[in-house]
C-alpha positions, -999 to 999 in steps of 0.1 A, spaced: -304 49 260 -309 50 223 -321 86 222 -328 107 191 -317 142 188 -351 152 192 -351 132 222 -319 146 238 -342 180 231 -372 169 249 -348 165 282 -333 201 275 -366 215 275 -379 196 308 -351 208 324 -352 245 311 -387 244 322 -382 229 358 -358 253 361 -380 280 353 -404 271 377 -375 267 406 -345 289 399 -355 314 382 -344 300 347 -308 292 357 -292 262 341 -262 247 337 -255 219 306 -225 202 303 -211 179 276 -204 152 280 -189 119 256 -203 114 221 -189 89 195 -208 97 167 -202 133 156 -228 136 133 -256 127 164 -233 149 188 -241 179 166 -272 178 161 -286 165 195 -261 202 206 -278 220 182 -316 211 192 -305 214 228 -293 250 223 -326 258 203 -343 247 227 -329 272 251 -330 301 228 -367 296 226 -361 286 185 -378 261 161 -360 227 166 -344 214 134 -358 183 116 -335 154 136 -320 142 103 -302 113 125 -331 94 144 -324 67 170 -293 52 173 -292 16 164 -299 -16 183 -272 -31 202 -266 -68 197 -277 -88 232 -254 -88 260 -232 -121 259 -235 -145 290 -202 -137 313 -209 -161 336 -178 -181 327 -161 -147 332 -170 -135 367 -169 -169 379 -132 -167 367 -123 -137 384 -139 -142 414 -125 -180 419 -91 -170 401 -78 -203 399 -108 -217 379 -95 -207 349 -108 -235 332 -140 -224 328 -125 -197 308 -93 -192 282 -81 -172 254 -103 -187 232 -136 -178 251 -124 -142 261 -123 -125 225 -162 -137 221 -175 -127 254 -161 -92 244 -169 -92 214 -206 -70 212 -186 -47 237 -155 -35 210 -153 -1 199 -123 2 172 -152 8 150 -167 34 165 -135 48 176 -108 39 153 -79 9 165 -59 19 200 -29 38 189 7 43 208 3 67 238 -39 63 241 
């Protein structure tokens, strides 16, 4: 979605409003996920201005960055849904189609009992 904290505020306040005008200001936010702390924080802390009726902090964080393109997984799906094709895909092939998709830096390498 690539939004900004700022952004995550605008949403708040939509739904603070909506819920003004249909529910007599009742609203329930949850959280939810969040890999980068330093975003999480701040996108909370503009959300819960927002709801205090409070100046929103300057969004020191702005929008989260591009992600490379999505690879071609063709070869992929076509091996799982043929099963014996494997040719069109081996261990060679896999490690690059996933590749874009790897989090161990955002989230740190798997570790025993994850």
């Amino acid at each position: 979605m690539r939004l900004s904290c700022a952004g995550y505020a605008s949403l708040v306040r939509r739904c603070r409003d909506l819920a003004r005008e249909c529910c007599d200001g009742r609203i329930v936010v949850a959280l939810e996920g969040g890999y980068n702390l330093t975003a999480l924080s701040w996108s909370i802390r503009n959300s819960v201005e927002v709801l205090l009726n409070e100046p929103i902090a300057q969004d020191p964080v702005g929008l989260a960055p591009e992600l490379p393109s999505a690879p071609d997984i063709a070869p992929l799906l076509e091996a799982v849904v043929y099963g014996d094709n494997t040719s069109a895909i081996d261990a060679r092939t896999l490690p690059m189609l996933l590749e874009p998709y790897r989090c161990d830096e955002v989230m740190g390498p798997p570790t025993s009992g994850r």
